[in-house]
C-alpha positions in Angstrom: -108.9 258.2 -92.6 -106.7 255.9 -90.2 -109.6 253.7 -89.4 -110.0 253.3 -92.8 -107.0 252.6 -93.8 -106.4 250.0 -90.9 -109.9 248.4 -91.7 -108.7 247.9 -95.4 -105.2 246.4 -93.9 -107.1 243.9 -91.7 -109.5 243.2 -94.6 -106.3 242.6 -97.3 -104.5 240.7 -94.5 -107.4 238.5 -93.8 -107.9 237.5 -97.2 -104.6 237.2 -98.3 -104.6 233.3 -97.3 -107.0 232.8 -99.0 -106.6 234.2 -102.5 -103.0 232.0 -102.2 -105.1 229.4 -101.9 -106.6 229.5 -105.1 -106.0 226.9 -108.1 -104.1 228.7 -111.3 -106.8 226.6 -113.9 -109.6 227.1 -111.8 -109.4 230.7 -111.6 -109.2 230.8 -115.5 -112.3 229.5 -116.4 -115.1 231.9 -117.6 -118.6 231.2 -116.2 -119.8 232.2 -119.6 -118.2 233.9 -122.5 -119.2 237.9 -121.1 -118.5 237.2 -117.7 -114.9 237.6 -116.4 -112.5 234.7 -114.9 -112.0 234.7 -111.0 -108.5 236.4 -113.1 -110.0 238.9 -114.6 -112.2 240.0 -111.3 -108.7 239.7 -109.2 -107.3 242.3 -112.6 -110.5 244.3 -112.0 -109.2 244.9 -108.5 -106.0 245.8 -109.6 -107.1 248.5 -111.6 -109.8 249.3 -109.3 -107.1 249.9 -107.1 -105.0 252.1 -109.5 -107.5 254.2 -110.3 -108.2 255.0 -106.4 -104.9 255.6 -105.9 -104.9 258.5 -108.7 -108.0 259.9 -107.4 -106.9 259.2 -103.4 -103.8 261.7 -104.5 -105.1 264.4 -107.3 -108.0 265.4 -105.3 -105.8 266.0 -102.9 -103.9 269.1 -104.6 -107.0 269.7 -107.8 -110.0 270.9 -107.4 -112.6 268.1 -108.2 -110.5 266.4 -110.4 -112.5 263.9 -112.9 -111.3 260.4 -112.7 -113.1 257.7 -114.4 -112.0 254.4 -116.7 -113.8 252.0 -118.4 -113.3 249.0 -116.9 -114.1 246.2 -119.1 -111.7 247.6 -121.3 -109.0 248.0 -118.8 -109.7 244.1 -118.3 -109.4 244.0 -122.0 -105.8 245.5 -122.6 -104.3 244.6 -119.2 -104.9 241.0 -120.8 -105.4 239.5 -116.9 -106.2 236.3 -117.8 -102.9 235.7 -119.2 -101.2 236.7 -115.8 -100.0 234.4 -113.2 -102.3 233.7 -110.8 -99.9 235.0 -108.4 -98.2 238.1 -109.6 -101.6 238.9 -109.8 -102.4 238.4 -106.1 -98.7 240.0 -105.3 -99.9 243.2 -106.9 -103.4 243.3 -105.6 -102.0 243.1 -102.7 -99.1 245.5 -103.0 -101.5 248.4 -104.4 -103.8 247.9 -101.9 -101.2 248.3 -99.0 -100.2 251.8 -100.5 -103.8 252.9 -100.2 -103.6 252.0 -97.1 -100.2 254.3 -96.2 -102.0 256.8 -98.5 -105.1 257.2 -96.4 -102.8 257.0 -93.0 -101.8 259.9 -94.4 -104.3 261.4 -95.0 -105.5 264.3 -92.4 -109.5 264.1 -91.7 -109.6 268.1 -93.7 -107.8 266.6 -96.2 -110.4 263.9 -96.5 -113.2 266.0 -97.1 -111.7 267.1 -100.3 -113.7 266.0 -103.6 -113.1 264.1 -106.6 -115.3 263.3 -109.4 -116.2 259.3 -111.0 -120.3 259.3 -111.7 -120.6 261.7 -109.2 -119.0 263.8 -107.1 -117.9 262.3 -103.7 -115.4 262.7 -100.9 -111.8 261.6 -100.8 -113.3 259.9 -97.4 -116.4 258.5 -99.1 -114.5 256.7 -101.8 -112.3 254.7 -99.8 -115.4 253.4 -98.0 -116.6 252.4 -100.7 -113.5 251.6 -102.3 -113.4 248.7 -99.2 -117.2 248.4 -100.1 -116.3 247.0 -103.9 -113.2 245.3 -102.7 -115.6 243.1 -100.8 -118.4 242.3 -102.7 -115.6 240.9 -106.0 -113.7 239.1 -103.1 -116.6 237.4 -102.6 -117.2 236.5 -106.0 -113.4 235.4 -106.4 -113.5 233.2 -102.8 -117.1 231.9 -103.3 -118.0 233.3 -100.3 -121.5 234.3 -99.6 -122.3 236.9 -102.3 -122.3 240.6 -101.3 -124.4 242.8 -103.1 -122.8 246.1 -104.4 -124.4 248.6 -106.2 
């Protein structure tokens, strides 16, 4: 879990620049009326990022513990697009950096551990893919070259 949890520090520091660079209007507007803002994608993160953290720390004393959200409402009632742009980055960035002292912590045993979203998976195979999502919506918010995700 440390190499995970120092390849999601790289990846956060890396992009960090970027994201600051980002124009408050521009990362308001909707591409159509049922898609989400470059906002809402960076709010997506952010509870992305919550929800990981609850199932990076219950599955580590409950057995299988079942943690799912919806998260089109969570984009919904957190109200993102109303945020500052960068409060929003600030806290992106702050919840990511305690998954990453989370997984430091976390012993490769421990890691093997299993939580439930859709499916059953590994402590250790949801932050991979936790880092796997991160990428593909950065993507989307940086127009970088787009990442499929599935």
């Amino acid at each position: 879990m440390k190499a995970t949890a120092i390849e999601l520090q790289v990846f956060i520091d890396q992009y960090l620049p970027q994201l600051n660079q980002l124009a408050e209007q521009a990362s308001e507007i909707k591409p159509s009326p049922n898609k989400w803002s470059k906002k809402e994608i960076l709010g997506h993160m952010i509870d992305s990022a919550q929800n990981n953290i609850r199932r990076f720390i219950v599955a580590q004393y409950d057995d299988k513990p079942k943690i799912i959200y919806n998260q089109d409402k969570w984009v919904e009632i957190n109200h993102w697009q109303d945020y500052k742009l960068e409060d929003l980055i600030g806290l992106w960035y702050l919840l990511n950096k305690q998954i990453c002292f989370i997984l430091k912590n976390t012993n490769d045993e421990t890691s093997q551990r299993l939580s439930e979203t859709e499916s059953v998976r590994t402590i250790d195979w949801l932050a991979t893919d936790y880092i796997k999502h991160l990428r593909h919506h950065l993507h989307q918010v940086l127009d970088l070259e787009p990442i499929a995700y599935p």
